[in-house]
Kinemage of the C-alpha trace (Angstrom):
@kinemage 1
@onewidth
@group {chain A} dominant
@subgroup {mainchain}
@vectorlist {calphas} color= white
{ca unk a 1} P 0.000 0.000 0.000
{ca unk a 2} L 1.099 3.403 -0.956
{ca unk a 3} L 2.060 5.928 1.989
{ca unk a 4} L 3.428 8.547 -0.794
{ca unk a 5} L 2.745 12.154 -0.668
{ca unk a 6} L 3.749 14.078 -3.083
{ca unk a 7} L 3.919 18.028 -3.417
{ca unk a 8} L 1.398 19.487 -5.688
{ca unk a 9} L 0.886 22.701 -7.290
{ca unk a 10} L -2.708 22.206 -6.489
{ca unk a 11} L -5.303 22.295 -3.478
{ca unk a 12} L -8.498 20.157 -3.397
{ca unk a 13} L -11.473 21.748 -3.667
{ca unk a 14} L -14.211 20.909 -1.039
{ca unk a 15} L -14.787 17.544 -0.716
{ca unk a 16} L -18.549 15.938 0.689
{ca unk a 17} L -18.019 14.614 4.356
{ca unk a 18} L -18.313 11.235 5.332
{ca unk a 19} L -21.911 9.268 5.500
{ca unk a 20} L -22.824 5.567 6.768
{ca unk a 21} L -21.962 4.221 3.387
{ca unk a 22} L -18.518 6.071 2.897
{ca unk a 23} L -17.100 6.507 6.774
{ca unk a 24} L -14.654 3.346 6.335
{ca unk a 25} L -13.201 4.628 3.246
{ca unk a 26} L -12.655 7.799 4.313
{ca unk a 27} L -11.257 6.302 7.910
{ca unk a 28} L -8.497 4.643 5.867
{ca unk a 29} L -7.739 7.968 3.809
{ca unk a 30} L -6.334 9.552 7.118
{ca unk a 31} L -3.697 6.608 7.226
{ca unk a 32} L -2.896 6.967 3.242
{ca unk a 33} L -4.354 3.309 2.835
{ca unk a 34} L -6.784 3.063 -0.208
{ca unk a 35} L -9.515 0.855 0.163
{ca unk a 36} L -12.264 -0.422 -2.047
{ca unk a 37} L -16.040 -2.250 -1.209
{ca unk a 38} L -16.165 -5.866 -1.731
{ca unk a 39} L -18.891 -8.164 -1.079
{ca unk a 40} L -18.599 -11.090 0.403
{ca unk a 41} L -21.872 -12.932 -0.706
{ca unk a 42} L -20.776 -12.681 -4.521
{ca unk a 43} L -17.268 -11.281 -4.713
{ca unk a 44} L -17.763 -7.930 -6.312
{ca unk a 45} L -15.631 -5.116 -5.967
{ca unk a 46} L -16.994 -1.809 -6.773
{ca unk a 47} L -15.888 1.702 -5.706
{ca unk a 48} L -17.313 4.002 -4.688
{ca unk a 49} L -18.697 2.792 -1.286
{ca unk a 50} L -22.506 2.330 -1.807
{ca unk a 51} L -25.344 1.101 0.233
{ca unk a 52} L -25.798 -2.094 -2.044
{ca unk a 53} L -23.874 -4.570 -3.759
{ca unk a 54} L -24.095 -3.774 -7.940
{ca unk a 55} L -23.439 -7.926 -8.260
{ca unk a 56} L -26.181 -9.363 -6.093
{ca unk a 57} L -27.947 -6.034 -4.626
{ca unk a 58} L -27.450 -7.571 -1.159
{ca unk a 59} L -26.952 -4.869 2.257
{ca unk a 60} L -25.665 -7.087 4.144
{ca unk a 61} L -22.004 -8.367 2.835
{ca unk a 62} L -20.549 -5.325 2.295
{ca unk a 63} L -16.667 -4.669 3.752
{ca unk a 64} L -13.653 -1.833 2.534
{ca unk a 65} L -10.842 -4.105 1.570
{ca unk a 66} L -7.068 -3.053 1.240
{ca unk a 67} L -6.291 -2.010 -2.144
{ca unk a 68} L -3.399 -2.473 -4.036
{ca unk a 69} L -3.213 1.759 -5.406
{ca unk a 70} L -2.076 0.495 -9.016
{ca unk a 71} L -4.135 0.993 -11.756
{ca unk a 72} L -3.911 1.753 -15.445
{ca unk a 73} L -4.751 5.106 -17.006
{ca unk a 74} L -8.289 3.884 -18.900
{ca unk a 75} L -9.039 7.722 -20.701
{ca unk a 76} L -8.546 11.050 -19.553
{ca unk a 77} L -8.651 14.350 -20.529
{ca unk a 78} L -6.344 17.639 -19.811
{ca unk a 79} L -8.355 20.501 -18.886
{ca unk a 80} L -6.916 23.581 -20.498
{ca unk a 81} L -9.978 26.015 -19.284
{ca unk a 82} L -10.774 25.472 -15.544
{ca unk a 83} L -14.309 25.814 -14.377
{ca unk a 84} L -13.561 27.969 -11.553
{ca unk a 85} L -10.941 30.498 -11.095
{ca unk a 86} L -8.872 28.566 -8.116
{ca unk a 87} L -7.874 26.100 -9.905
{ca unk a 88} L -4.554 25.985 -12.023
{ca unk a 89} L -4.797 24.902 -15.736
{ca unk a 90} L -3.613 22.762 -16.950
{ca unk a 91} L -4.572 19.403 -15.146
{ca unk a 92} L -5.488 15.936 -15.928
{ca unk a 93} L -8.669 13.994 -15.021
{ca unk a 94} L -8.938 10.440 -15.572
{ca unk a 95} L -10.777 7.265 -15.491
{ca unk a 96} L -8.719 4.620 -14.030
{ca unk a 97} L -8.637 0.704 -13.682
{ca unk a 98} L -7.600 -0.440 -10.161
{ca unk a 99} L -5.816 -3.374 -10.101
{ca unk a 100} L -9.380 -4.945 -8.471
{ca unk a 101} L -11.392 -3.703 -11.174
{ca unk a 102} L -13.226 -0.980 -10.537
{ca unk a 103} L -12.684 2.410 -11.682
{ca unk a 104} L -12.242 5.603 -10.337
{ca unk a 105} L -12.427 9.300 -11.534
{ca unk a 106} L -9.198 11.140 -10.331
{ca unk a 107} L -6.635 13.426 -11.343
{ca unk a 108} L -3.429 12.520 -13.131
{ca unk a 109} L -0.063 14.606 -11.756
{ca unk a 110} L 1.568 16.068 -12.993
{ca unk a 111} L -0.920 17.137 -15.530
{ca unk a 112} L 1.525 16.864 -18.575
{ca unk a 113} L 4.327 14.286 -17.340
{ca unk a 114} L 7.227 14.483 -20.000
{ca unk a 115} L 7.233 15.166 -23.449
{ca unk a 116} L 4.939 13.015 -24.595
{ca unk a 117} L 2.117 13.843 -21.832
{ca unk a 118} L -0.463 10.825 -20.074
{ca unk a 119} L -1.158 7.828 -22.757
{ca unk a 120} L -4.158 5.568 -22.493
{ca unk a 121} L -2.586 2.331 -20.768
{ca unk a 122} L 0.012 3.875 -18.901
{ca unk a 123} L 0.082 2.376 -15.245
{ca unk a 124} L -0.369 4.213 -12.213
{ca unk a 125} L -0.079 4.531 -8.579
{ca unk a 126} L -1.605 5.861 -5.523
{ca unk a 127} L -0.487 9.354 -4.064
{ca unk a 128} L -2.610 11.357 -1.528
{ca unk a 129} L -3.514 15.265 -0.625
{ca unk a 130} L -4.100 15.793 2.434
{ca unk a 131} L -7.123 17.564 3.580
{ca unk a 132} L -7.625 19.980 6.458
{ca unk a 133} L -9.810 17.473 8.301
{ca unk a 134} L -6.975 14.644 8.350
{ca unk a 135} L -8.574 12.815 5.514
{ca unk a 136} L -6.710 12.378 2.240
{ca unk a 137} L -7.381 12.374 -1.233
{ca unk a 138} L -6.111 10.081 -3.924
{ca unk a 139} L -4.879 10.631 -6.911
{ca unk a 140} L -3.032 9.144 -9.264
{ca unk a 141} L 0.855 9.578 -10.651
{ca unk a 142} L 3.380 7.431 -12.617
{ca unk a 143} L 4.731 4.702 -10.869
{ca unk a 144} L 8.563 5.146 -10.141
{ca unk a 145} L 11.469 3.077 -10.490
{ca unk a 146} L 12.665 1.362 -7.974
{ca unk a 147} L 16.974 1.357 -7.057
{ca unk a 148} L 17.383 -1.971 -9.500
{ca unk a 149} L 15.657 -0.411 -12.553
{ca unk a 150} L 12.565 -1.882 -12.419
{ca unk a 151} L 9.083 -0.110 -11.701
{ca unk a 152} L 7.453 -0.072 -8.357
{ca unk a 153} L 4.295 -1.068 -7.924
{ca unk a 154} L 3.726 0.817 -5.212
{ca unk a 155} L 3.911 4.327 -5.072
């Protein structure tokens, strides 16, 4: 599991507080661990936290499992024009595939990595943000080599 933080040019915007469905997800943010739902009646993994299983619909077998924080960038797009004067153009949002399944909405840093910028299918890891209320916010960032050469999978 990741326990990166990395310095960004950026500062989340609000972000909705916890609820019954969300609170153990949110509980792991503060200790940079990134969790996802599974069920444990049919298996499914889904994210984010919700009240009922999308496999079977049951209440009842729902638990926030560890999560490895790799993924792979599925699309994205590099917003040029923000919505709102606070935030900093240019920056990345992106769907991406955790290494579970699911996939989350996120932001990409930096927004332009390199010279060639994000590419669909480029792998990812887990960073955080932390918010004034000790929670954290993921995001996503290129993995980074590890002292023998090879990439970590961890972040």
């Amino acid at each position: 599991m990741s326990d990166m933080t990395v310095s960004t040019d950026w500062t989340p915007g609000e972000v909705p507080p916890a609820d019954e469905n969300s609170a153990a997800y949110w509980d792991a943010t503060r200790a940079h661990r990134l969790t996802v739902q599974s069920c444990t009646a049919c298996g499914a993994v889904q994210h984010p936290p919700r009240a009922l299983c999308t496999g079977c619909g049951s209440m009842e077998h729902l638990t926030q499992v560890d999560a490895a924080g790799t993924g792979t960038v599925d699309t994205f797009t590099v917003v040029h024009r923000a919505p709102r004067p606070e935030l900093n153009a240019p920056y990345t949002v992106a769907r991406v595939r955790l290494a579970e399944g699911p996939v989350v909405l996120t932001r990409l840093e930096p927004a332009e990595p390199g010279e060639t910028g994000w590419r669909i299918g480029d792998p990812v890891a887990v960073a955080w943000a932390d918010l004034p209320d000790g929670r954290a916010l993921p995001y996503y960032t290129a993995p980074t080599p590890d002292p023998s050469g090879t990439t970590s999978k961890e972040h």
